[in-house]
N, C-alpha and C positions, 0 to 999 in steps of 0.2 A: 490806301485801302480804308483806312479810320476814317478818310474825308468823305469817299462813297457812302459807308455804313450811317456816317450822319445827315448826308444826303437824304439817302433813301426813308431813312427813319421817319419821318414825316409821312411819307406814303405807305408806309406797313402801322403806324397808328389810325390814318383815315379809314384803311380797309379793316379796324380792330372795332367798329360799332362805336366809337367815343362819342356819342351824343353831343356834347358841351364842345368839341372842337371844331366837329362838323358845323354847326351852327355856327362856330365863332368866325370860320373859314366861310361858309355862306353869306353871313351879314358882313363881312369883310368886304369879300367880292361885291357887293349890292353899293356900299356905301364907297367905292370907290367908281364905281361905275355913275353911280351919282354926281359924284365931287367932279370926276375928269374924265370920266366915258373909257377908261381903261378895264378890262377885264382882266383880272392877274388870274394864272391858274391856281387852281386848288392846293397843289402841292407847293408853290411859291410861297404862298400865303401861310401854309401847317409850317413850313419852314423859319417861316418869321416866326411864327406864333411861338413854335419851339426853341427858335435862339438865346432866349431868356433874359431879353435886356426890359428891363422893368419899365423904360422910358415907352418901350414897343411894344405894349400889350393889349390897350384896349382898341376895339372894333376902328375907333374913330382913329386912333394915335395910328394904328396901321395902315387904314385905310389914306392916309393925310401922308403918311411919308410914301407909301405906295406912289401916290399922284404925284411926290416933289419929286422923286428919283425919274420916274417916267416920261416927266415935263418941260427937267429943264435941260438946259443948251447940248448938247452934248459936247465934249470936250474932240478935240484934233483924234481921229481914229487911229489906235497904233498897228501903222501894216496895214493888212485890207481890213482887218475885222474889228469895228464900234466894240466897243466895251459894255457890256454890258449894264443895266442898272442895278443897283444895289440896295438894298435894307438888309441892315443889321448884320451885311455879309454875306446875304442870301440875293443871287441870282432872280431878279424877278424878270420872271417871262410871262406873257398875255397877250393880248393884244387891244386896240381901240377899238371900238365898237362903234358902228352908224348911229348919228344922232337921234334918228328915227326909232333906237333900239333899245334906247337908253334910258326911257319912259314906261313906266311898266302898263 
């Protein structure tokens, strides 16, 4: 239940008006979409942001581990289901975007 609650945490901040994180989570998205054409979601991203590891905080330092987790090999899937990729411990879900899409 505590793992839920810190889950969601991130998503009951974004919809709290916090200026500074919404932004932080938008140039997040932007600068990763740049670097590797991945689009992480909103919440993926509040998530990192909120994990509090000092090394994962600014725009770029997120956006750069975003792309590594997303990019590379993936490892032997256990069972049917790929593992997911990871920052900071946080599930990051998104998807690739069209090259075409990725230029603003």
């Amino acid at each position: 239940m505590i793992r839920l609650i810190i889950m969601l945490l991130p998503l009951l901040l974004l919809g709290c008006g916090t200026g500074s994180l919404d932004s932080q989570v938008k140039d997040v998205q932007a600068a990763a979409v740049k670097a590797c054409g991945f689009l992480p979601t909103a919440s993926s991203v509040a998530a990192i942001l909120s994990a509090g590891n000092p090394a994962v905080t600014g725009v770029t330092a997120v956006a750069t581990a975003i792309c590594a987790a997303v990019t590379k090999v993936a490892p032997q899937a256990r069972g049917l289901e790929q593992e997911c990729p990871r920052v900071n411990g946080v599930c990051v879900e998104g998807e690739f975007v069209p090259k075409d899409q990725t230029k603003p």
